[in-house]
DRENKE-402221 format. One line per 2 residues: their letters; for each residue z, x, y of C-alpha. Coordinates in Angstrom, 2 decimals, padded with zeros to 5 digits, always signed. Last residue first. Layout:
<atoms>
a = Z X Y ~ ...
</atoms>
This chain:
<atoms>
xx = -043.70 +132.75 -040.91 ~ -040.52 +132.40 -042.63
xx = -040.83 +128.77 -043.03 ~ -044.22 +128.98 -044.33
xx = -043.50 +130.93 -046.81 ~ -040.32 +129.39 -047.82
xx = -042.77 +126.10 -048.29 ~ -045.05 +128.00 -049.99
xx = -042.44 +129.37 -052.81 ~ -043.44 +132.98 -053.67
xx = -039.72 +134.17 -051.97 ~ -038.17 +131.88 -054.90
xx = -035.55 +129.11 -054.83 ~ -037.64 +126.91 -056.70
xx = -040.71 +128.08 -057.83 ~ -042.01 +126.37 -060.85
xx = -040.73 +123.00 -060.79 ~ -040.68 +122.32 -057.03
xx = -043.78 +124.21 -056.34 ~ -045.17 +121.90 -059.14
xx = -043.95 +118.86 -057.13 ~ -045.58 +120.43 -053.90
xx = -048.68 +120.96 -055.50 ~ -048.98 +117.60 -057.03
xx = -048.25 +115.77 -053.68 ~ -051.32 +117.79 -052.49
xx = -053.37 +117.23 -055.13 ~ -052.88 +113.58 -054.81
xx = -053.85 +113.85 -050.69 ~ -057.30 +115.56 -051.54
xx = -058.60 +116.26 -054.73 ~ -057.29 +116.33 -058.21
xx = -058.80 +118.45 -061.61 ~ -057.71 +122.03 -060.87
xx = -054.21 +120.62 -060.17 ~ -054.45 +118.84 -063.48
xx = -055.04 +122.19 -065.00 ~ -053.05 +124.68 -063.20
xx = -049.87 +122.25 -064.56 ~ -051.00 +121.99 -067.63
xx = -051.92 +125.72 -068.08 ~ -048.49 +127.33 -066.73
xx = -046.13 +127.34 -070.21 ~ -049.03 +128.10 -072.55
xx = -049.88 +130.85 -069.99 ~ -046.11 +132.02 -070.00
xx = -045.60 +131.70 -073.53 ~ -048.74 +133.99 -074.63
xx = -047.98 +136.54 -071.59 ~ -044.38 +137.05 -073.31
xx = -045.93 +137.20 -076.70 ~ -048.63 +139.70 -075.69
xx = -046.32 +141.73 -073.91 ~ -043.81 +141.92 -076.69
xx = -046.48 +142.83 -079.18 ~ -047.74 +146.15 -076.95
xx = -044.30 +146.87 -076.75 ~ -044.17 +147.06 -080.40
xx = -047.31 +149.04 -080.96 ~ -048.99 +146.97 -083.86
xx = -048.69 +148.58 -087.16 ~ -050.19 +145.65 -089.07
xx = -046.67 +143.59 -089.60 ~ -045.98 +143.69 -086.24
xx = -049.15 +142.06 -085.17 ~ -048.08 +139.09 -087.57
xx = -044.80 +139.12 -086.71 ~ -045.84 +138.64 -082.87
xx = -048.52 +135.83 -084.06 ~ -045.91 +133.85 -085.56
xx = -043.75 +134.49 -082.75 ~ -046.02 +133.17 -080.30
xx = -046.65 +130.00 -082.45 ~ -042.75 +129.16 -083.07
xx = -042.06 +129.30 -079.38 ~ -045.59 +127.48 -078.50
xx = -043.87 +124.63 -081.03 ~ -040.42 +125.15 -079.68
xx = -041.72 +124.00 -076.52 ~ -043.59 +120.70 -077.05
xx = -040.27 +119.82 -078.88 ~ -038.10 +120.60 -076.01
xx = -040.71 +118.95 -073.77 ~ -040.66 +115.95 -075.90
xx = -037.24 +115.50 -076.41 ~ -036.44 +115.62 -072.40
xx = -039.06 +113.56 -071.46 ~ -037.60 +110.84 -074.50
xx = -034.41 +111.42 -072.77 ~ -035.70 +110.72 -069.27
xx = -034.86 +106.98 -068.90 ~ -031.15 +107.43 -070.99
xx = -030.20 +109.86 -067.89 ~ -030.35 +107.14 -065.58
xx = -028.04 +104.98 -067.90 ~ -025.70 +107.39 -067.67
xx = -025.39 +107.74 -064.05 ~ -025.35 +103.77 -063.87
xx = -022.41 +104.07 -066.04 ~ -020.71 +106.71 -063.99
xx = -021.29 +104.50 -061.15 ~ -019.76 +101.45 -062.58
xx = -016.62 +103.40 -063.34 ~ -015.94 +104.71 -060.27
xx = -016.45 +101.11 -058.63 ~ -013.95 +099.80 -061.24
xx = -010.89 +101.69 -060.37 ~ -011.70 +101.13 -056.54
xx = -012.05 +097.49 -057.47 ~ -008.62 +097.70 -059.50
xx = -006.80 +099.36 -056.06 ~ -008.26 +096.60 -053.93
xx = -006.80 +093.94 -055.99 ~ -003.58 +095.77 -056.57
xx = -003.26 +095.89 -052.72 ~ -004.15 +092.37 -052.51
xx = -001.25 +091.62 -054.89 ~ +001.48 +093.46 -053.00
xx = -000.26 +091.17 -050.19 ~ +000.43 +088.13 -050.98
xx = +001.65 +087.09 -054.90 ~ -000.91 +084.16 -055.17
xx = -000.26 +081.66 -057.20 ~ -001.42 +080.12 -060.66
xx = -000.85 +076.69 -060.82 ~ -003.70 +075.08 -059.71
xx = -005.66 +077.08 -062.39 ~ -004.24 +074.98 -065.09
xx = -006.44 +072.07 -063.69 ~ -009.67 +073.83 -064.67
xx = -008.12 +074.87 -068.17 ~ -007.53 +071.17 -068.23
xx = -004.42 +068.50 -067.63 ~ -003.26 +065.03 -068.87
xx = -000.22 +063.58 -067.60 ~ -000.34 +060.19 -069.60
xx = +001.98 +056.63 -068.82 ~ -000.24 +055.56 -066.39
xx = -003.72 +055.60 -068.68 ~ -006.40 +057.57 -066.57
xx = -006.77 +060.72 -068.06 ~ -007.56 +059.31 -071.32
xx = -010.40 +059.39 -070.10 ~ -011.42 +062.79 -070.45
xx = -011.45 +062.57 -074.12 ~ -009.49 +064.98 -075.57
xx = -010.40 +067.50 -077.38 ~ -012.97 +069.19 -074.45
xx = -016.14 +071.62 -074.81 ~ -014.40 +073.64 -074.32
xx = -010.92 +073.28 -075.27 ~ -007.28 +074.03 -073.42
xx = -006.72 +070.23 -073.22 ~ -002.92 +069.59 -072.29
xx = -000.96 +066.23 -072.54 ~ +002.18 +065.07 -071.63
xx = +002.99 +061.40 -073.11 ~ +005.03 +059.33 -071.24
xx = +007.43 +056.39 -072.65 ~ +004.85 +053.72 -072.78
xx = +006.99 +051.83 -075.57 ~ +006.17 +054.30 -077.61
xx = +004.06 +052.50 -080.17 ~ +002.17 +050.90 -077.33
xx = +001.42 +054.54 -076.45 ~ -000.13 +055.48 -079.34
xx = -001.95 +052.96 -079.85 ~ -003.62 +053.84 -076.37
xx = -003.99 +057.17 -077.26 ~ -006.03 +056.38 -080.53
xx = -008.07 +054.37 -078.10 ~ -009.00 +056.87 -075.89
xx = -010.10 +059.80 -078.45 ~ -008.44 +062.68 -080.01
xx = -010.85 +065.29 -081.65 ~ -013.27 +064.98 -078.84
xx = -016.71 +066.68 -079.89 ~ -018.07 +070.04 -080.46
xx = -015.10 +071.01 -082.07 ~ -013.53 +074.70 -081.65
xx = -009.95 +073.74 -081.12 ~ -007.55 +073.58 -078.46
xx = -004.54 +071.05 -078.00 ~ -001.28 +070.45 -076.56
xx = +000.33 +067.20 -077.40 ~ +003.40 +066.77 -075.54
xx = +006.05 +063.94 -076.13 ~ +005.30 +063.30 -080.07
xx = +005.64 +060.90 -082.55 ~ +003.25 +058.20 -081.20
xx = +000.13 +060.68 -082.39 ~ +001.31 +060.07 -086.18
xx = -001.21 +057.51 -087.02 ~ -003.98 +058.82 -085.05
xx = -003.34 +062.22 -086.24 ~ -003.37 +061.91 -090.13
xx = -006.98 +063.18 -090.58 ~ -005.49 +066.51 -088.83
xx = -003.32 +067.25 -091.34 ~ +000.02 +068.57 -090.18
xx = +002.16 +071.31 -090.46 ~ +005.47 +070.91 -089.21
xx = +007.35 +073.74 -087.19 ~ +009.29 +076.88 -087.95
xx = +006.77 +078.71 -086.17 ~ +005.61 +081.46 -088.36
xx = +006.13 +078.52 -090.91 ~ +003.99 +076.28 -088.54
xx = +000.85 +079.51 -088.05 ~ +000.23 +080.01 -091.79
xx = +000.57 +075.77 -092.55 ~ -002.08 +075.36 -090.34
xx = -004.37 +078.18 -091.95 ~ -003.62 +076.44 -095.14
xx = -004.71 +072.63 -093.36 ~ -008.03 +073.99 -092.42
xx = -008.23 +071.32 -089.66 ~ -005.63 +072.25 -087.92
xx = -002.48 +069.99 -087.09 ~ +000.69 +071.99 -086.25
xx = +004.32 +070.04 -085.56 ~ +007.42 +071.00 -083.41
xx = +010.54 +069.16 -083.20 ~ +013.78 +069.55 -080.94
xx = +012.31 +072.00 -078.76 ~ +013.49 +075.35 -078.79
xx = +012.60 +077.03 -075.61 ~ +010.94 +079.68 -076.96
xx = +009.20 +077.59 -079.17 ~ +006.79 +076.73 -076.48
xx = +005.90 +079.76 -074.99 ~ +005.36 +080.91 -078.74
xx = +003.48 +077.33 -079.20 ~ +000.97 +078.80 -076.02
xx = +000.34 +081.74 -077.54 ~ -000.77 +080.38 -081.29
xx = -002.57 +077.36 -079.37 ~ -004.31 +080.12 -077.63
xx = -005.04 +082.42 -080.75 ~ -006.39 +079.69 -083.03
xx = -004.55 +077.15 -084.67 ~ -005.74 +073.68 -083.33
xx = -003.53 +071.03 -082.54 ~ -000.08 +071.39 -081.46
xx = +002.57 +068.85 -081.86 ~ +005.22 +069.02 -079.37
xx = +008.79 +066.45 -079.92 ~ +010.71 +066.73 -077.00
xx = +014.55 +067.09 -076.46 ~ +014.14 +070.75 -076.18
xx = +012.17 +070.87 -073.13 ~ +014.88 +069.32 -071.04
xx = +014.18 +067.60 -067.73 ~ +010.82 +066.58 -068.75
xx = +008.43 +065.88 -066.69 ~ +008.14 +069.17 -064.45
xx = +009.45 +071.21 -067.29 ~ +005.86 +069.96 -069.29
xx = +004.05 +071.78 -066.10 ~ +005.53 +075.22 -066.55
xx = +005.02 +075.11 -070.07 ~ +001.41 +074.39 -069.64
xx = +001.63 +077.25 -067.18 ~ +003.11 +079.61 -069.44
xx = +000.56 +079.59 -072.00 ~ -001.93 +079.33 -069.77
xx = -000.70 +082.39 -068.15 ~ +000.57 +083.07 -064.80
xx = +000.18 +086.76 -063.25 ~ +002.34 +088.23 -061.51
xx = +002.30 +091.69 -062.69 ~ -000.84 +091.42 -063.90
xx = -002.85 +093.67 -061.09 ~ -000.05 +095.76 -060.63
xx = -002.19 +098.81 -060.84 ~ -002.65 +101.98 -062.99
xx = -001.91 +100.94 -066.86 ~ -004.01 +097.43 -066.66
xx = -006.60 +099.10 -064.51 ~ -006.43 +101.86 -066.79
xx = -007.44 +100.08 -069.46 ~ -009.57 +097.49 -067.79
xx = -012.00 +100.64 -067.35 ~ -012.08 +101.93 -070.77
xx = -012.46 +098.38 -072.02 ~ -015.68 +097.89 -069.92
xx = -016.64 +101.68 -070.58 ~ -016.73 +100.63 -073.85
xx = -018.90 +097.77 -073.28 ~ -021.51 +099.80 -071.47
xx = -021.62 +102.32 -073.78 ~ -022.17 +100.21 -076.75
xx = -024.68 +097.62 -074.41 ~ -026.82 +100.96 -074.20
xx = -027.04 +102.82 -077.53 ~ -027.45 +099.38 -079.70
xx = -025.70 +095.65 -079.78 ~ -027.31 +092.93 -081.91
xx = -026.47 +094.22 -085.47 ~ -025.08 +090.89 -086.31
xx = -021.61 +093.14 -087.62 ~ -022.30 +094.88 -083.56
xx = -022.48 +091.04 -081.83 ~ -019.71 +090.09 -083.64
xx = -017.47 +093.00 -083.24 ~ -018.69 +093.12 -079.15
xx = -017.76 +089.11 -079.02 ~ -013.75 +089.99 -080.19
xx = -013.60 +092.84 -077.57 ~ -014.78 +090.20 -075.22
xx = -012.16 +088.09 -076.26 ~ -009.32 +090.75 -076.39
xx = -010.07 +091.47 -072.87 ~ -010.31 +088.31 -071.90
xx = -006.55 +087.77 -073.25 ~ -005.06 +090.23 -070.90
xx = -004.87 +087.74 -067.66 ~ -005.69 +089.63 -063.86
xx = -006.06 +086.79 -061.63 ~ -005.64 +083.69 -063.46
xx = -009.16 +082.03 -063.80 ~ -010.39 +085.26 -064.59
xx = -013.09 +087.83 -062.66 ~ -010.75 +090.01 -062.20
xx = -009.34 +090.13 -065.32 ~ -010.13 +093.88 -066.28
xx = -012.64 +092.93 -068.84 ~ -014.48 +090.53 -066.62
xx = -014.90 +093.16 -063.66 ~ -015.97 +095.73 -065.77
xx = -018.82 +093.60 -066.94 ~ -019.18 +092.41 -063.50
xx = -019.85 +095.71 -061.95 ~ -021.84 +096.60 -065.19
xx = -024.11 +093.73 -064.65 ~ -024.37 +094.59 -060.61
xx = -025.04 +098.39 -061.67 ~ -028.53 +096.95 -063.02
xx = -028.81 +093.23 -062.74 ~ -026.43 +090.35 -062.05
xx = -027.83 +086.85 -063.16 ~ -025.67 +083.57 -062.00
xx = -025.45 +080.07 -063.52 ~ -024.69 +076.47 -062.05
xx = -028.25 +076.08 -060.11 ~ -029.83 +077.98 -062.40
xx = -029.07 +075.59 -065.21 ~ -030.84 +073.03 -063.58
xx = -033.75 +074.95 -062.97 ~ -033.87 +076.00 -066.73
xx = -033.95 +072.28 -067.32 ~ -030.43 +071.22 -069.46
xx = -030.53 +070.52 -073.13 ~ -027.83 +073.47 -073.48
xx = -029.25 +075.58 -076.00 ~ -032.98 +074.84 -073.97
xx = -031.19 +075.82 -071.05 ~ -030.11 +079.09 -072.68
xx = -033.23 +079.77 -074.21 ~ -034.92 +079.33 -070.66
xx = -032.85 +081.75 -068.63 ~ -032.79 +084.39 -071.57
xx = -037.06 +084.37 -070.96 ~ -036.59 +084.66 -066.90
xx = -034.15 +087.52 -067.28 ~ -036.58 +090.12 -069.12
xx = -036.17 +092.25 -071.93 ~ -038.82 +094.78 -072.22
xx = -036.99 +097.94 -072.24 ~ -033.53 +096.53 -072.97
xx = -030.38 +095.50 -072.63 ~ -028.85 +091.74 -072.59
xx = -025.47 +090.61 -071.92 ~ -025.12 +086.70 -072.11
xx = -022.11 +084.68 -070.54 ~ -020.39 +081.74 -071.42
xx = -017.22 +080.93 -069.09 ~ -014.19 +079.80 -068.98
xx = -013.15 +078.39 -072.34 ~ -014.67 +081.47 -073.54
xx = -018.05 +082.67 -075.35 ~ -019.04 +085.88 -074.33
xx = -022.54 +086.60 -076.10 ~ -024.20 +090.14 -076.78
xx = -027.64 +091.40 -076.78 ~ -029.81 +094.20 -077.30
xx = -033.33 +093.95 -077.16 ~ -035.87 +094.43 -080.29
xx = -037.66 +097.83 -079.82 ~ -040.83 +097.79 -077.70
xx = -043.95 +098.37 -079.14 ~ -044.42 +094.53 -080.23
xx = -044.84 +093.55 -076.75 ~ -042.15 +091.16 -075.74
xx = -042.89 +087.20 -075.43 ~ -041.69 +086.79 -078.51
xx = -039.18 +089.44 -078.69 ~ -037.16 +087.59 -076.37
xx = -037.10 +084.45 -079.06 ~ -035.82 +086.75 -081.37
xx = -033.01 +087.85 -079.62 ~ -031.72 +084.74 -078.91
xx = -032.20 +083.71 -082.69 ~ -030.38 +086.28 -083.50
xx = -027.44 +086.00 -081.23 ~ -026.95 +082.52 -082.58
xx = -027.11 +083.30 -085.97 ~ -024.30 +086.31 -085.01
xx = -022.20 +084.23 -082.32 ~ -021.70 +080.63 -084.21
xx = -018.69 +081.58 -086.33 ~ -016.81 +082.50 -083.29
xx = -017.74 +079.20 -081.73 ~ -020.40 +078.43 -078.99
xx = -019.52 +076.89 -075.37 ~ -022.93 +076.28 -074.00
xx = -022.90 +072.33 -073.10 ~ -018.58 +072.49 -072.71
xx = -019.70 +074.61 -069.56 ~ -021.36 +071.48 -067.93
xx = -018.15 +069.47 -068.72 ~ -015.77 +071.96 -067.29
xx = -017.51 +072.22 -064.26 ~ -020.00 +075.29 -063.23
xx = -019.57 +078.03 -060.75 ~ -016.15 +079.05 -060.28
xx = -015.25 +078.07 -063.95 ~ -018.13 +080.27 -065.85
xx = -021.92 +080.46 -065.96 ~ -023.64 +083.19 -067.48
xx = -026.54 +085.91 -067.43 ~ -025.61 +089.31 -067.66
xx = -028.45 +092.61 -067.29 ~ -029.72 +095.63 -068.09
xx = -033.13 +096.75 -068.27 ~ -034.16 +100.29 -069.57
</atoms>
């Protein structure tokens, strides 16, 4: 059984590049099966279909795959083809971690470890979000079930047993953090947030919380707008209506799931002539981005990114080192009972033979017994017969194939079959020998 992640996220890739193989929550099963049908391709047709499972955040984009015949170099080539990128391209942005290494990470992602703010809950809930999608799709089997429950398992007690987000700054509260900066009182501005999804949703409770003087919601499914304003107490707004109502408002945080810029250059522009180039503050929590990037460079904006968020966040010294180091410890036990497991999975089918191979000379030897019974048959004469029965049934592969090796191979087979058959007794050769 293979196991492993392939991804790119913020410590390894720009903003831009990542935008190329963002997907959407609506995008996750088709795309999932079509990933896992172009493994099976080059797959032989005895193998079951792989498991697989996407992560699709503003930081990162990562691809969990398990399975006999599922290979990395295959996922590595779908995913640059997804992105319109060469798969050595691609390489040079992405990482692969194999074996205990996936799991490591896997655990390592779920417990915010591996986040842009050190130790933030709302991967968890992401990747928590992908394994639904991925298990409705029917993508996700035995192996990526265990190892994605362990994940949550793991961040669990991370989350209940260290400090690890004790300090830690959320996007949410960082783009609050940075609106304070230029403006000396939050609730003289006017926010409109666009999007409605689960960040905009956090970030306009950080928001409302300190009661600005107007707040507005533009979505582009105007009911589920209106859903998350009256939660709010704000404005819902239709989207087609931005550029004419942009002017209105101090800070404009957005995040949706559009593949391209919802709010371009020159509707910013307007916008600011209509203000008199009072200044706008701006956040784009998207990937791919909502914003076009340069809008950046007008005076009168303050435009940040997740990327740029992550300036922010600082470090709590050592208190926070030790919380570090505690969480690894955390996740190091949990990576090895997972590889334990998944050692065990390679010698179930073994395991179900041999059972099976045995129950059949079980049921055969006690056919015969009733058999002998039934005519009269001495009963201790029966007993013997069915004990002698198993055992030669029991002995004659083994005496076979070491009948039919020579030299050095029969050698290594006699001391495996001294291992099976006569461990820990005085017959053994190697006690034998030892004694003598």
């Amino acid at each position: 059984m293979t196991v492993f992640a392939l991804g790119l996220n913020h410590n390894s890739a720009s903003l831009d590049l990542r935008g190329r193989f963002a997907f959407s929550l609506d995008q996750l099963a088709p795309t999932l099966l079509q990933f896992r049908e172009q493994l099976s391709r080059g797959a032989r047709s005895s193998n079951a279909p792989a498991e697989a499972t996407i992560l699709s955040t503003c930081n990162r984009t990562e691809i969990y795959v398990a399975g006999s015949g599922a290979g990395v170099q295959p996922a590595v080539d779908w995913l640059a083809q997804v992105g319109g990128v060469s798969p050595a391209a691609l390489m040079d942005h992405a990482y692969v971690r194999e074996g205990s290494a996936a799991a490591r990470h896997a655990f390592r992602v779920a417990s915010g470890l591996d986040s842009m703010v050190l130790g933030e809950p709302q991967i968890l809930g992401q990747m928590k979000q992908a394994v639904r999608e991925a298990t409705d799709a029917g993508t996700v089997g035995t192996t990526l079930h265990q190892l994605f429950q362990r994940s949550f398992s793991v961040a669990k007690e991370v989350r209940s047993s260290t400090e690890i987000g004790a300090h830690s700054i959320s996007m949410a509260a960082a783009s609050v953090r940075l609106a304070g900066q230029l403006f000396e009182d939050l609730s003289k501005i006017r926010v409109l947030f666009v999007g409605a999804g689960e960040m905009i949703e956090l970030v306009a409770t950080h928001f409302a919380a300190k009661t600005p003087l107007h707040m507005a919601v533009a979505n582009r499914t105007l009911e589920r707008g209106e859903k998350l304003a009256t939660r709010l107490g704000a404005e819902a707004v239709r989207l087609a209506d931005l550029p004419q109502r942009l002017h209105e408002f101090d800070a404009v945080i957005s995040c949706t799931a559009s593949s391209l810029p919802l709010i371009g250059l020159g509707a910013v522009e307007r916008a600011l002539k209509a203000r008199r180039h009072r200044p706008m503050f701006m956040v784009d929590l998207a990937v791919p981005r909502d914003i076009e990037p340069e809008v950046a460079q007008l005076d009168d904006v303050y435009l940040y990114t997740v990327d740029e968020l992550a300036t922010l966040v600082q470090s709590a010294g050592e208190k926070r080192q030790a919380a570090v180091e505690q969480a690894e410890a955390i996740i190091e036990t949990g990576v090895q009972s997972f590889v334990h497991w998944l050692g065990q999975r390679h010698t179930v089918p073994l395991i179900q033979a041999l059972n099976a191979q045995a129950e059949d000379w079980r049921e055969h030897e006690m056919s015969r017994a009733r058999k002998l019974l039934a005519k009269g048959a001495d009963v201790d004469e029966v007993m013997e017969a069915l004990a002698r029965g198993l055992t030669q049934k029991m002995l004659h592969g083994a005496l076979a194939e070491l009948h039919s090796v020579d030299g050095e191979q029969r050698l290594q087979l006699a001391q495996t079959v001294s291992r099976l058959f006569l461990r820990n007794s005085p017959r053994s050769p190697e006690k034998s020998a030892s004694e003598n």
